[in-house]
Jmol script that loads the backbone (N, CA, C; Angstrom):
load data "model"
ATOM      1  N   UNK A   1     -20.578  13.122   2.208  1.00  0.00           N
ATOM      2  CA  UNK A   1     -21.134  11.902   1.690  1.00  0.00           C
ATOM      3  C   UNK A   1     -22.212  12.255   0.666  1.00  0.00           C
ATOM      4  N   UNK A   2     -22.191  11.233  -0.177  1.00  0.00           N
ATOM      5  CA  UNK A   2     -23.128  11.715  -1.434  1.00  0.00           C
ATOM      6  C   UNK A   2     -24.497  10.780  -1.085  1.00  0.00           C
ATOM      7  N   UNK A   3     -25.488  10.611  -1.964  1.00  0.00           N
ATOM      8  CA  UNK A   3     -26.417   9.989  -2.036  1.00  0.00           C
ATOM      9  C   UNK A   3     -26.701   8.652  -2.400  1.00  0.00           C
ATOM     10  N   UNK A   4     -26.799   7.572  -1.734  1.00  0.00           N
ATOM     11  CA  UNK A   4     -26.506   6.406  -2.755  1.00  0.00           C
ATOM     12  C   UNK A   4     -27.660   5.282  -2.386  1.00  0.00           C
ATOM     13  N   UNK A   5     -27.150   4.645  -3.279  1.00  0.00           N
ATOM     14  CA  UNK A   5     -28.370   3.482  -3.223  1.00  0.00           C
ATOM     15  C   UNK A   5     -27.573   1.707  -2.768  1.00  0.00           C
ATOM     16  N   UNK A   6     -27.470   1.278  -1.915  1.00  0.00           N
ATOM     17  CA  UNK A   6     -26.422   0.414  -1.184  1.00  0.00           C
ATOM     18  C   UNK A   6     -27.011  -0.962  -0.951  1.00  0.00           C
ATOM     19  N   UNK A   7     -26.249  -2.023  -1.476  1.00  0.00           N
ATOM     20  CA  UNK A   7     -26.614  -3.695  -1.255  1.00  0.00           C
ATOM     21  C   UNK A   7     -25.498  -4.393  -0.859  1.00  0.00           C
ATOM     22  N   UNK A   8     -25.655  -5.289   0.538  1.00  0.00           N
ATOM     23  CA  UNK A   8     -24.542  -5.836   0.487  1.00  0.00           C
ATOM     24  C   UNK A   8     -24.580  -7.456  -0.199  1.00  0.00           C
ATOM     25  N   UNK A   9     -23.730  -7.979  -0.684  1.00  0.00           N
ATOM     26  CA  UNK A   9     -23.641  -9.227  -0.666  1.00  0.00           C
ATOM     27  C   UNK A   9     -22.984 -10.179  -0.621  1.00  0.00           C
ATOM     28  N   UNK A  10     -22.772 -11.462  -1.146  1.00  0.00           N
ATOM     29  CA  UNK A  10     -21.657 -12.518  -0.893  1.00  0.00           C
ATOM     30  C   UNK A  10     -20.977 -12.174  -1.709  1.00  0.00           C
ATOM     31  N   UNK A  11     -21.140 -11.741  -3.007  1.00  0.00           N
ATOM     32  CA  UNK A  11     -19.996 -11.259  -4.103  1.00  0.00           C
ATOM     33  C   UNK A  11     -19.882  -9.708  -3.382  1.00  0.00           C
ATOM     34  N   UNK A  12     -19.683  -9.287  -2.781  1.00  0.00           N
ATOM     35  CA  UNK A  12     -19.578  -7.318  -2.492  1.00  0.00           C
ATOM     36  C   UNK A  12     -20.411  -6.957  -2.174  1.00  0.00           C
ATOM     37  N   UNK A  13     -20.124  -5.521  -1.723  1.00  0.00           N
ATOM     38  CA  UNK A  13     -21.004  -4.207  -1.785  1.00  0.00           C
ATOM     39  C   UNK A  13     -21.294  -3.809  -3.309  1.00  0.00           C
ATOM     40  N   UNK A  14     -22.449  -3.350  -3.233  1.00  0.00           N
ATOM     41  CA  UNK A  14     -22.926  -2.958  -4.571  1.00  0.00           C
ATOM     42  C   UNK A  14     -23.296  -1.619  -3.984  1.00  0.00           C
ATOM     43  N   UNK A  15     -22.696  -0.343  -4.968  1.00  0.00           N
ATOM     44  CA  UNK A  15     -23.559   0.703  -4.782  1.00  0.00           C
ATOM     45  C   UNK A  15     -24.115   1.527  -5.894  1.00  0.00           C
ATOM     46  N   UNK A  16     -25.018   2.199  -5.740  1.00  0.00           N
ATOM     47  CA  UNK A  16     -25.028   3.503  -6.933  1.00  0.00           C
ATOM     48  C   UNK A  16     -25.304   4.544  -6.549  1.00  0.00           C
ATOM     49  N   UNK A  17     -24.293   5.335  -6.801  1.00  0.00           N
ATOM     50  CA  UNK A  17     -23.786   6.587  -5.864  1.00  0.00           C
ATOM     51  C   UNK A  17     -24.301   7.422  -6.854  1.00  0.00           C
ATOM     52  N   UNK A  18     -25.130   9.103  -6.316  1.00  0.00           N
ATOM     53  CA  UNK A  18     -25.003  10.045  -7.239  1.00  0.00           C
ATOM     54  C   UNK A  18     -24.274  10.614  -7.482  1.00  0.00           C
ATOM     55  N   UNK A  19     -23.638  10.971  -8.789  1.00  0.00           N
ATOM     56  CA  UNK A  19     -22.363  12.418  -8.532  1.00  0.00           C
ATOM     57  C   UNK A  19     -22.506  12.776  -9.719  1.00  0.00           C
ATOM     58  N   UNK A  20     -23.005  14.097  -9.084  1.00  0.00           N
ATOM     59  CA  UNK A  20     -23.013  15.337  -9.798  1.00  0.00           C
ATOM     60  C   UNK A  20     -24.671  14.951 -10.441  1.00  0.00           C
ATOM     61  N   UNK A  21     -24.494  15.125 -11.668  1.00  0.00           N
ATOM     62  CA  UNK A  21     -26.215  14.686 -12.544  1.00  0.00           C
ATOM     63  C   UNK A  21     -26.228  13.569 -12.972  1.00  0.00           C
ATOM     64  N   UNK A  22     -24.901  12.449 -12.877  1.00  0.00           N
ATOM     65  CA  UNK A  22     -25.098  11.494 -13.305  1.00  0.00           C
ATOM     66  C   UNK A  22     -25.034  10.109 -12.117  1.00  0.00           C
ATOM     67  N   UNK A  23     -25.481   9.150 -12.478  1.00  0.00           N
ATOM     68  CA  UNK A  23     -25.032   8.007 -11.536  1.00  0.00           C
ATOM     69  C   UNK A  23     -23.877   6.746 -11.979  1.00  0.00           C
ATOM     70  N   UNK A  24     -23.084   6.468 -10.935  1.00  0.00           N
ATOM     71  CA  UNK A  24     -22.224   5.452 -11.250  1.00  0.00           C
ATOM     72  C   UNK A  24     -22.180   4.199 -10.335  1.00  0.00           C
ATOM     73  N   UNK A  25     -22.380   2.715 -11.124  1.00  0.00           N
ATOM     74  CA  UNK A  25     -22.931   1.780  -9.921  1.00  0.00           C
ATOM     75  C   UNK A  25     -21.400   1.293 -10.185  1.00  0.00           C
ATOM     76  N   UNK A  26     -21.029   0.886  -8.564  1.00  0.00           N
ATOM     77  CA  UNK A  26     -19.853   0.670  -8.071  1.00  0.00           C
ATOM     78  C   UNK A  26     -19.851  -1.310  -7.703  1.00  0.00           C
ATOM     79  N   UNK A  27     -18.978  -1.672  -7.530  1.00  0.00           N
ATOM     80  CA  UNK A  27     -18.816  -2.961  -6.760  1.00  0.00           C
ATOM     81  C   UNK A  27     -17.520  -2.714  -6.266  1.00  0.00           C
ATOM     82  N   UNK A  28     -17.889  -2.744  -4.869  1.00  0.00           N
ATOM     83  CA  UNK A  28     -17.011  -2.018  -3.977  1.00  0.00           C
ATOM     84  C   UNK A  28     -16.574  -1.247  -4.353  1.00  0.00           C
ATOM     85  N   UNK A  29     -14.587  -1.006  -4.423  1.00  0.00           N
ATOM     86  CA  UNK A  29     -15.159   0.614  -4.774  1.00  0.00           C
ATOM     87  C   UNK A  29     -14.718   0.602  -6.230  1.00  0.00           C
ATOM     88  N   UNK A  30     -14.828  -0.424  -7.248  1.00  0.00           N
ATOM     89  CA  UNK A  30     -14.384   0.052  -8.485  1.00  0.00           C
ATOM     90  C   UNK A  30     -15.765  -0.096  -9.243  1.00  0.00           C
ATOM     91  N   UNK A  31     -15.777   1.021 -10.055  1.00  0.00           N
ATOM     92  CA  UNK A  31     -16.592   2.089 -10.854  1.00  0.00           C
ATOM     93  C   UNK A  31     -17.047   1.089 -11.934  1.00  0.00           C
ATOM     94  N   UNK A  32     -18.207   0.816 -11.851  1.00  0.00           N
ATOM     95  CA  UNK A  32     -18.741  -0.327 -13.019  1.00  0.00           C
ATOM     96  C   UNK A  32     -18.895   0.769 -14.494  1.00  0.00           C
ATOM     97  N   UNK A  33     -19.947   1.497 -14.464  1.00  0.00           N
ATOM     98  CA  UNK A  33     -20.185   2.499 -15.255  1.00  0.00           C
ATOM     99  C   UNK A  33     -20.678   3.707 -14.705  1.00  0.00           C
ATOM    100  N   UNK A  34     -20.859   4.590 -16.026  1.00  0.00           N
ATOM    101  CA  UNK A  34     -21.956   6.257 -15.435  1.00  0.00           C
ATOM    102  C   UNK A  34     -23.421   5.144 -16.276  1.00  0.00           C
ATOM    103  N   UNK A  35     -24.116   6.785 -15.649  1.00  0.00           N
ATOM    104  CA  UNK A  35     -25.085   6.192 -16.124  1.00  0.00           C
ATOM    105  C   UNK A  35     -25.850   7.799 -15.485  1.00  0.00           C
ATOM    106  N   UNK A  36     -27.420   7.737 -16.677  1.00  0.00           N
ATOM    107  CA  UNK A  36     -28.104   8.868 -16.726  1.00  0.00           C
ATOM    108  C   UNK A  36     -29.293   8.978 -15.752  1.00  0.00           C
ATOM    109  N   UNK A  37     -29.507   7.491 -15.126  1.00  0.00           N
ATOM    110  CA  UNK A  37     -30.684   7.553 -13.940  1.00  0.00           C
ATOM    111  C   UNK A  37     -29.797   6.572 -12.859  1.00  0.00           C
ATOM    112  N   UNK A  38     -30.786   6.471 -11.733  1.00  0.00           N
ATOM    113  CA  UNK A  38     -30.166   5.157 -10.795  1.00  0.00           C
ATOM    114  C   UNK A  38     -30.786   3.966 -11.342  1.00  0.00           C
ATOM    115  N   UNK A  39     -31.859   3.786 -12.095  1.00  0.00           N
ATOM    116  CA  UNK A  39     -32.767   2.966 -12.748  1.00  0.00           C
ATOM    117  C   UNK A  39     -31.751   1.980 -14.063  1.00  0.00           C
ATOM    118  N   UNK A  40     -30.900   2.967 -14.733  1.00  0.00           N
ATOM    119  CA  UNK A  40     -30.382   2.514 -15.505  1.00  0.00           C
ATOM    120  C   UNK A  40     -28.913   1.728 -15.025  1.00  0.00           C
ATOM    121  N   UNK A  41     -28.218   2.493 -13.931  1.00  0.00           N
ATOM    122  CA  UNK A  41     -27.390   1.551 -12.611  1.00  0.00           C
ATOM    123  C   UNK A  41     -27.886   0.731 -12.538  1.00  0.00           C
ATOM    124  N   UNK A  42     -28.852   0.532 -12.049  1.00  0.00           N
ATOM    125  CA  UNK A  42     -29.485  -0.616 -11.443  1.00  0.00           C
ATOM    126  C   UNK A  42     -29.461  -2.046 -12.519  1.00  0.00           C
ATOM    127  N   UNK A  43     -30.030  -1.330 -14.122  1.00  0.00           N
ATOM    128  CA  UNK A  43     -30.246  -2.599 -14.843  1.00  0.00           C
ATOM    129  C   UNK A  43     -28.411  -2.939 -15.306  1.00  0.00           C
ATOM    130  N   UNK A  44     -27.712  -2.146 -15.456  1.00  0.00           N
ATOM    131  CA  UNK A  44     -26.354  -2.354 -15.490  1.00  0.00           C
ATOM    132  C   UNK A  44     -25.738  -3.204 -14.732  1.00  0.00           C
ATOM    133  N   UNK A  45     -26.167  -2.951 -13.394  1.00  0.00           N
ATOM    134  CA  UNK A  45     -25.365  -4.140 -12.631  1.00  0.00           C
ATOM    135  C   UNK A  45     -26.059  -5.538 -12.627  1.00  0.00           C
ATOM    136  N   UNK A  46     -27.227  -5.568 -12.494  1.00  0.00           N
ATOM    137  CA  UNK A  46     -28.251  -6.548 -12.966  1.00  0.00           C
ATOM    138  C   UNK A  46     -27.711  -7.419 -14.000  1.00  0.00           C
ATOM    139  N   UNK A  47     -27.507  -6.807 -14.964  1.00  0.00           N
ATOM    140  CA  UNK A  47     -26.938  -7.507 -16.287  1.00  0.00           C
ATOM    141  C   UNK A  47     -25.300  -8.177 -16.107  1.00  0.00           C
ATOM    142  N   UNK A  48     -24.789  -7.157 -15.292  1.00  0.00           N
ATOM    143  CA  UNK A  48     -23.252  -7.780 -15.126  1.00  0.00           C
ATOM    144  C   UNK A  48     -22.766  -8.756 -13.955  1.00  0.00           C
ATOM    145  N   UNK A  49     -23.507  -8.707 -12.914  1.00  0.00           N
ATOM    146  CA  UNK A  49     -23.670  -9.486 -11.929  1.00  0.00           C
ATOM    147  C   UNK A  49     -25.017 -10.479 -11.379  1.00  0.00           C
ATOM    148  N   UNK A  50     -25.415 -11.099 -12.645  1.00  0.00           N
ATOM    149  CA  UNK A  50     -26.366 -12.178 -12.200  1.00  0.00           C
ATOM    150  C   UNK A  50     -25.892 -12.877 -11.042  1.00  0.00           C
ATOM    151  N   UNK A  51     -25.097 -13.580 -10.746  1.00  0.00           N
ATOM    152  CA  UNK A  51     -24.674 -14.148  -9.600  1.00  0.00           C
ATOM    153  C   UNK A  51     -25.318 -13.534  -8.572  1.00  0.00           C
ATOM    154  N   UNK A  52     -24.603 -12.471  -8.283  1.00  0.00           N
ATOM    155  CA  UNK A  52     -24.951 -11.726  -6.974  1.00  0.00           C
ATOM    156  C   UNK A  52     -26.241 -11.921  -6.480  1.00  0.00           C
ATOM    157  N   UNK A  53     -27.296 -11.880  -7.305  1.00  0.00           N
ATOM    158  CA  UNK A  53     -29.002 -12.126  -7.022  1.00  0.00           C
ATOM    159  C   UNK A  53     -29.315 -10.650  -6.204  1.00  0.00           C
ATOM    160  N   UNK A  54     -28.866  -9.655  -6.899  1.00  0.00           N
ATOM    161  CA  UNK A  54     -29.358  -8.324  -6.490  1.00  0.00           C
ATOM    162  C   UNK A  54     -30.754  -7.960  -6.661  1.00  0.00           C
ATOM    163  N   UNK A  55     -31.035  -7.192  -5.869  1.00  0.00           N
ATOM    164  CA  UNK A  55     -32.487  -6.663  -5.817  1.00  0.00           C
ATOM    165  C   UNK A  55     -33.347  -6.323  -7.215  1.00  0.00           C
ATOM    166  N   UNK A  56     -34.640  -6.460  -8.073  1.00  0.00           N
ATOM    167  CA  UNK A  56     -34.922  -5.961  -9.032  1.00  0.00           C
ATOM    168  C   UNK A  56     -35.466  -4.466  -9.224  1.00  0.00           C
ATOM    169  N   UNK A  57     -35.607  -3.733  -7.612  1.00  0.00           N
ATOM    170  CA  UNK A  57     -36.444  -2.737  -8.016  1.00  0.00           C
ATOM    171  C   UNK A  57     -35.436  -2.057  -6.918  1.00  0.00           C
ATOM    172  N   UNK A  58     -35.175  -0.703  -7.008  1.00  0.00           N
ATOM    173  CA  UNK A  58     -34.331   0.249  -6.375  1.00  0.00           C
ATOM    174  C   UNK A  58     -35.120   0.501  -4.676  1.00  0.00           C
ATOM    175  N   UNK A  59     -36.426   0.106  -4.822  1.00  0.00           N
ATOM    176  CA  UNK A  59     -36.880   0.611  -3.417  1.00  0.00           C
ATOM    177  C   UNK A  59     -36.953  -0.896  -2.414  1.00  0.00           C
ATOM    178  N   UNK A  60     -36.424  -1.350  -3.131  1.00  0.00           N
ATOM    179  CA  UNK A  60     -35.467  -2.964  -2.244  1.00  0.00           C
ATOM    180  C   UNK A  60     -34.243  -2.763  -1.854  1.00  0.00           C
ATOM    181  N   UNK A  61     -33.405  -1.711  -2.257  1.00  0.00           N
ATOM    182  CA  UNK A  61     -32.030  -1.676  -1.540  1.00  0.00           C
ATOM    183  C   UNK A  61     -32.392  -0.422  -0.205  1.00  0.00           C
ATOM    184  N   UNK A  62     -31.165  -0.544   0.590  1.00  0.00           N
ATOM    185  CA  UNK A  62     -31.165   0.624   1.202  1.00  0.00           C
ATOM    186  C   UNK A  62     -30.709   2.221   0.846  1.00  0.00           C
ATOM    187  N   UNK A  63     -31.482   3.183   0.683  1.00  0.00           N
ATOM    188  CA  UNK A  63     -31.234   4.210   0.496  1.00  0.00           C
ATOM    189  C   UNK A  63     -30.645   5.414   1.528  1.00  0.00           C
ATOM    190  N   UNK A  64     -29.284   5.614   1.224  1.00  0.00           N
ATOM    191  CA  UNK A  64     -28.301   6.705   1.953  1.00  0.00           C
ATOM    192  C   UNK A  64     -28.506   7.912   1.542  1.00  0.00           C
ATOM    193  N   UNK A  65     -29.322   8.991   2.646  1.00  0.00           N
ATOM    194  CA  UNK A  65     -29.132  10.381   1.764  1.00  0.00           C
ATOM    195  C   UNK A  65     -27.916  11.145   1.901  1.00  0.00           C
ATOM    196  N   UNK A  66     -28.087  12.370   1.283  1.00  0.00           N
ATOM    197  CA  UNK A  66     -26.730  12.985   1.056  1.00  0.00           C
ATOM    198  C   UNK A  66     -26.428  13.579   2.633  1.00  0.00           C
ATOM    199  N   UNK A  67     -25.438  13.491   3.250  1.00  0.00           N
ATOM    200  CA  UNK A  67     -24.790  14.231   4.366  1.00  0.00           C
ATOM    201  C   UNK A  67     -25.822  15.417   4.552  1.00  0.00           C
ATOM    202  N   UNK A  68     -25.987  16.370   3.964  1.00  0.00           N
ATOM    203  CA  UNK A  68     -26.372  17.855   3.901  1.00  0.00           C
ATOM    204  C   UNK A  68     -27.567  17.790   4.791  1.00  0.00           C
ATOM    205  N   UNK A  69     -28.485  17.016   4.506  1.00  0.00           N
ATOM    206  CA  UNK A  69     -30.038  16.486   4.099  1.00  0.00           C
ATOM    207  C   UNK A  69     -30.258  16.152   5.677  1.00  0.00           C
ATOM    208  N   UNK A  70     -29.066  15.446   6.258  1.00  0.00           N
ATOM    209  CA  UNK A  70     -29.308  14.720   8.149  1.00  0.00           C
ATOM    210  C   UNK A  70     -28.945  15.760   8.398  1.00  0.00           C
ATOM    211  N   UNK A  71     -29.615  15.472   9.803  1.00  0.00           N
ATOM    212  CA  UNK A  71     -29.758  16.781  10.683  1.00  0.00           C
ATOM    213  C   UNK A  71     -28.397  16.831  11.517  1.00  0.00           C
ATOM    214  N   UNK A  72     -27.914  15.597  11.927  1.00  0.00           N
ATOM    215  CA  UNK A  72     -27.150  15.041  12.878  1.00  0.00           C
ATOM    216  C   UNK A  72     -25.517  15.526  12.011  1.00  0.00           C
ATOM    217  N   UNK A  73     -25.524  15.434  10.740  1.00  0.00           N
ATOM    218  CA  UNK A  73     -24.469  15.959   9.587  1.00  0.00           C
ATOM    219  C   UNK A  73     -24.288  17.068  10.335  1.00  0.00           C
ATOM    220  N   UNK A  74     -25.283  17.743   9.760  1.00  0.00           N
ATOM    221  CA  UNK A  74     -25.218  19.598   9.996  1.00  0.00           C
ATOM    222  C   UNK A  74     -24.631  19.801  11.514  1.00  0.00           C
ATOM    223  N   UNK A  75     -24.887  19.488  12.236  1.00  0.00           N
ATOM    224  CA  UNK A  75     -24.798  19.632  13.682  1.00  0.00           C
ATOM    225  C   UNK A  75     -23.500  19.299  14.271  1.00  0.00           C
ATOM    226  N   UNK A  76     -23.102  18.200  13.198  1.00  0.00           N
ATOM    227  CA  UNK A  76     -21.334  17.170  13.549  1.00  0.00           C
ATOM    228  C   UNK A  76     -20.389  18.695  12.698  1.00  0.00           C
ATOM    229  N   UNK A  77     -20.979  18.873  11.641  1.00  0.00           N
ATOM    230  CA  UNK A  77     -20.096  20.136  11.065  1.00  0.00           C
ATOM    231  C   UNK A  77     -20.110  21.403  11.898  1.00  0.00           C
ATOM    232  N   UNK A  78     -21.447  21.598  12.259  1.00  0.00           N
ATOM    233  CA  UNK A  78     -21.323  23.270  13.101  1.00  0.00           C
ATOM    234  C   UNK A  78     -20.530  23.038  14.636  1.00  0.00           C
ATOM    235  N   UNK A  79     -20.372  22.144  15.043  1.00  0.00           N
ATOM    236  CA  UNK A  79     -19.719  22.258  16.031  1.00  0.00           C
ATOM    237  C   UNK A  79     -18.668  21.410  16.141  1.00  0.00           C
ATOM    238  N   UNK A  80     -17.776  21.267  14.917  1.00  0.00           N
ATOM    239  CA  UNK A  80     -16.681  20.565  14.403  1.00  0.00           C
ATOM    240  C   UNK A  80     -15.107  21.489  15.444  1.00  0.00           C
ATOM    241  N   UNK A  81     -15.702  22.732  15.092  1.00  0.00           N
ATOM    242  CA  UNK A  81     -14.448  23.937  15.890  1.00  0.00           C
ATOM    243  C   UNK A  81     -14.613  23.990  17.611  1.00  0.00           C
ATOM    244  N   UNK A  82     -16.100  23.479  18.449  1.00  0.00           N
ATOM    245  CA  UNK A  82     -16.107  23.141  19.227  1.00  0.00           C
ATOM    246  C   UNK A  82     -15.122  22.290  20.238  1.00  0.00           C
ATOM    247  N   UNK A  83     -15.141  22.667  21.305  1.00  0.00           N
ATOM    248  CA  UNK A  83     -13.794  21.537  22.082  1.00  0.00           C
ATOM    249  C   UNK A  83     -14.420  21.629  23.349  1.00  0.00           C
ATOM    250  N   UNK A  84     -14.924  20.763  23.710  1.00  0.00           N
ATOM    251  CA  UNK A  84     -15.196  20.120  24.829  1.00  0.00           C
ATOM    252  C   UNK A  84     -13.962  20.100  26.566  1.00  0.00           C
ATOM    253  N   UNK A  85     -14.705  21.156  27.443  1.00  0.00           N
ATOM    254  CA  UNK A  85     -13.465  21.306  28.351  1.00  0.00           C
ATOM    255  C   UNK A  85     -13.023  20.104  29.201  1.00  0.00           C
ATOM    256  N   UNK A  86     -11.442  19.817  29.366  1.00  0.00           N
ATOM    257  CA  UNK A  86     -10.872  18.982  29.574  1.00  0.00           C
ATOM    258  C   UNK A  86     -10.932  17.659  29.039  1.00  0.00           C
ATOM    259  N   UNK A  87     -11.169  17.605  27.730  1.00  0.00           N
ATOM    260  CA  UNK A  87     -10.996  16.564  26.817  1.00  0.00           C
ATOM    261  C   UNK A  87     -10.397  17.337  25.496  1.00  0.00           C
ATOM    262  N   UNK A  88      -8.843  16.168  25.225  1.00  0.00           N
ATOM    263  CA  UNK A  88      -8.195  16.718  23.946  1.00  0.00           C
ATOM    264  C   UNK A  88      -8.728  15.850  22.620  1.00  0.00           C
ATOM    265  N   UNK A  89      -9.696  15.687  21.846  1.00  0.00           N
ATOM    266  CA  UNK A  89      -9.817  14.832  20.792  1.00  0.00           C
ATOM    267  C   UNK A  89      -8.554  13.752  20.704  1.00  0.00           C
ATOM    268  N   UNK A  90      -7.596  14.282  20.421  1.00  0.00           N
ATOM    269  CA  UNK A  90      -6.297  13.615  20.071  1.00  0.00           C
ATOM    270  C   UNK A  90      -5.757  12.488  20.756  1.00  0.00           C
ATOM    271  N   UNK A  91      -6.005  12.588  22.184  1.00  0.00           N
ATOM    272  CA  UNK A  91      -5.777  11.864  23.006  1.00  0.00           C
ATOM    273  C   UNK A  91      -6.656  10.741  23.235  1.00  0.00           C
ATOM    274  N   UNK A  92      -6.062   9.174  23.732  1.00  0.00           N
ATOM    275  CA  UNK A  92      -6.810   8.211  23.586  1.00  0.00           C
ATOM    276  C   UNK A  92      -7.805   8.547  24.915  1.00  0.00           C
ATOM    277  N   UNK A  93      -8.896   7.833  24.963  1.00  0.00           N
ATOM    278  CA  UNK A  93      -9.661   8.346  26.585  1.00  0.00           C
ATOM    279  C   UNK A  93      -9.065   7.324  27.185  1.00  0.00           C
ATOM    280  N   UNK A  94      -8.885   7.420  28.699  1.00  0.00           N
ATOM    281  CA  UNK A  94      -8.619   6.517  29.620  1.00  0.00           C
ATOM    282  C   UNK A  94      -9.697   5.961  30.835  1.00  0.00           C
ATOM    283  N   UNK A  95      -9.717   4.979  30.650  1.00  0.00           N
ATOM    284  CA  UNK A  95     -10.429   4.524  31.611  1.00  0.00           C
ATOM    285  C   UNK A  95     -10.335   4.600  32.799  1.00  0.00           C
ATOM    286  N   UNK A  96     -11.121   4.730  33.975  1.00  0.00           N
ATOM    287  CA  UNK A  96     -10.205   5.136  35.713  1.00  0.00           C
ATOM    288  C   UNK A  96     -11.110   3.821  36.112  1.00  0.00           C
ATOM    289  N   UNK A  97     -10.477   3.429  37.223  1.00  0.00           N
ATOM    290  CA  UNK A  97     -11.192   2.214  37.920  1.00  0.00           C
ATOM    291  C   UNK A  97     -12.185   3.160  38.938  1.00  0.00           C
ATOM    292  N   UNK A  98     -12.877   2.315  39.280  1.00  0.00           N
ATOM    293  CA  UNK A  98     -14.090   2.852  40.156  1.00  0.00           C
ATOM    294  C   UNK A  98     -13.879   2.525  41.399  1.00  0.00           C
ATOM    295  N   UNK A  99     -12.542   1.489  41.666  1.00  0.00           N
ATOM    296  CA  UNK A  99     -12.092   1.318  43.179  1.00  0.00           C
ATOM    297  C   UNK A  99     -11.429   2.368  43.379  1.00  0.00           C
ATOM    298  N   UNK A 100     -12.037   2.687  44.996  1.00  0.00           N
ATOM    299  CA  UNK A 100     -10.976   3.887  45.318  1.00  0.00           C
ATOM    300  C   UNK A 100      -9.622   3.138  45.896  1.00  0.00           C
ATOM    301  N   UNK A 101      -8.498   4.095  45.970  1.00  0.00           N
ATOM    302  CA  UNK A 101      -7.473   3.493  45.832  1.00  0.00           C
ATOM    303  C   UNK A 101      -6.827   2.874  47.317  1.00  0.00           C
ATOM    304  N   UNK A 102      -7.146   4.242  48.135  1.00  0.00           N
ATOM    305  CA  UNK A 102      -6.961   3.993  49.933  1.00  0.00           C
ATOM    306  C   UNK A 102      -7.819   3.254  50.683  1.00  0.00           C
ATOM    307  N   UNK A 103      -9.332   2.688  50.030  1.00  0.00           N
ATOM    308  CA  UNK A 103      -9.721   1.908  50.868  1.00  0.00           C
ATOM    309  C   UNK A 103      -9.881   0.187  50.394  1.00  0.00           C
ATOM    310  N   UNK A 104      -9.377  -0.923  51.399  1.00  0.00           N
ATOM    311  CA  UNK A 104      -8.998  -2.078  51.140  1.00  0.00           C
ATOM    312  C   UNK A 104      -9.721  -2.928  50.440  1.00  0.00           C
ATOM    313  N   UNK A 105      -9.752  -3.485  49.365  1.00  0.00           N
ATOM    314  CA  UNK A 105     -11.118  -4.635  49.342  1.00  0.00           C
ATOM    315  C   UNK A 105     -11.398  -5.991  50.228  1.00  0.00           C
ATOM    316  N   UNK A 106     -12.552  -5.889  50.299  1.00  0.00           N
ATOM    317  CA  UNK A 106     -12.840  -6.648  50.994  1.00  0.00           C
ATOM    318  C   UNK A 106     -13.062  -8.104  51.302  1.00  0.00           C
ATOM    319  N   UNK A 107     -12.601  -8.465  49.591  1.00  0.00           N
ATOM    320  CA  UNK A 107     -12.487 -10.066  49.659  1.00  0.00           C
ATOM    321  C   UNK A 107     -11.371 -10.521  49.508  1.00  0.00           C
ATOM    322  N   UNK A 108     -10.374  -9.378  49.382  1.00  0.00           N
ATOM    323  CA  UNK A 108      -8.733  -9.879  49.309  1.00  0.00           C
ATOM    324  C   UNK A 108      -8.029  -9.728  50.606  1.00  0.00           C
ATOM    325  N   UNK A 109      -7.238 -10.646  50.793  1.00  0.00           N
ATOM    326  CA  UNK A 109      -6.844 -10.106  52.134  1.00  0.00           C
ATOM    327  C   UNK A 109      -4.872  -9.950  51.676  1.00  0.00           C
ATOM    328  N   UNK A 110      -3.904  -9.086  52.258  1.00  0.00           N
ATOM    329  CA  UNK A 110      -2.571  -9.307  51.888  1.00  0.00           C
ATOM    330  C   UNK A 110      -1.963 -10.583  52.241  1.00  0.00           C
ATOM    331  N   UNK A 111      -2.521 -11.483  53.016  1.00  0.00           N
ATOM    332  CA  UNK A 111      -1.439 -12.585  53.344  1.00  0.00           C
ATOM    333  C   UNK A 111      -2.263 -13.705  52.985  1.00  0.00           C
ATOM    334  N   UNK A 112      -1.286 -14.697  52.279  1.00  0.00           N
ATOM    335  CA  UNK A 112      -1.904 -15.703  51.350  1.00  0.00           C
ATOM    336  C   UNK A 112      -2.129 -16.843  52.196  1.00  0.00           C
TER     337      UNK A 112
END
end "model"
wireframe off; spacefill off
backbone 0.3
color backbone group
């Protein structure tokens, strides 16, 4: 995941994602423009989506850092080759009931 700068609204998601040295503000996921700051994203979409009533200043949206940067990232990757004994990822989990099976309940009775 990259770095981005994220608004939701009644017209879309608005984002402005970094990539690479430049920025590109998105509405949902199609690519409005590049652009040389997030500042200049920002007045780009501003200008193209008055409707929306997007934020005027970048430290009004929510800011996503890059994957690398969380700790919780690093930690989901280093122990990605990890496998947990007697659990297959692949497999759906199953739920077990918490009644045991041989002893009767007690508010049912077999004969109606």
């Amino acid at each position: 995941m990259v770095s981005q700068y994220v608004f939701p609204s009644s017209r879309g998601l608005f984002r402005i994602v970094k990539h690479g040295h430049r920025w590109r503000s998105l509405v949902e996921a199609k690519e409005v423009a590049r652009h040389d700051s997030a500042e200049a994203a920002l007045d780009a979409l501003l200008e193209a989506w008055p409707q929306a009533r997007l934020p005027q200043t970048l430290s009004q949206w929510r800011y996503v850092a890059e994957a690398a940067y969380l700790p919780h990232a690093r930690l989901a990757r280093a122990t990605n080759g990890i496998r947990v004994s007697g659990m297959d990822p692949s497999q759906p989990r199953v739920r077990r009931a918490r009644r045991v099976w041989n002893r009767p309940n007690r508010d049912v009775t077999d004969h109606g």
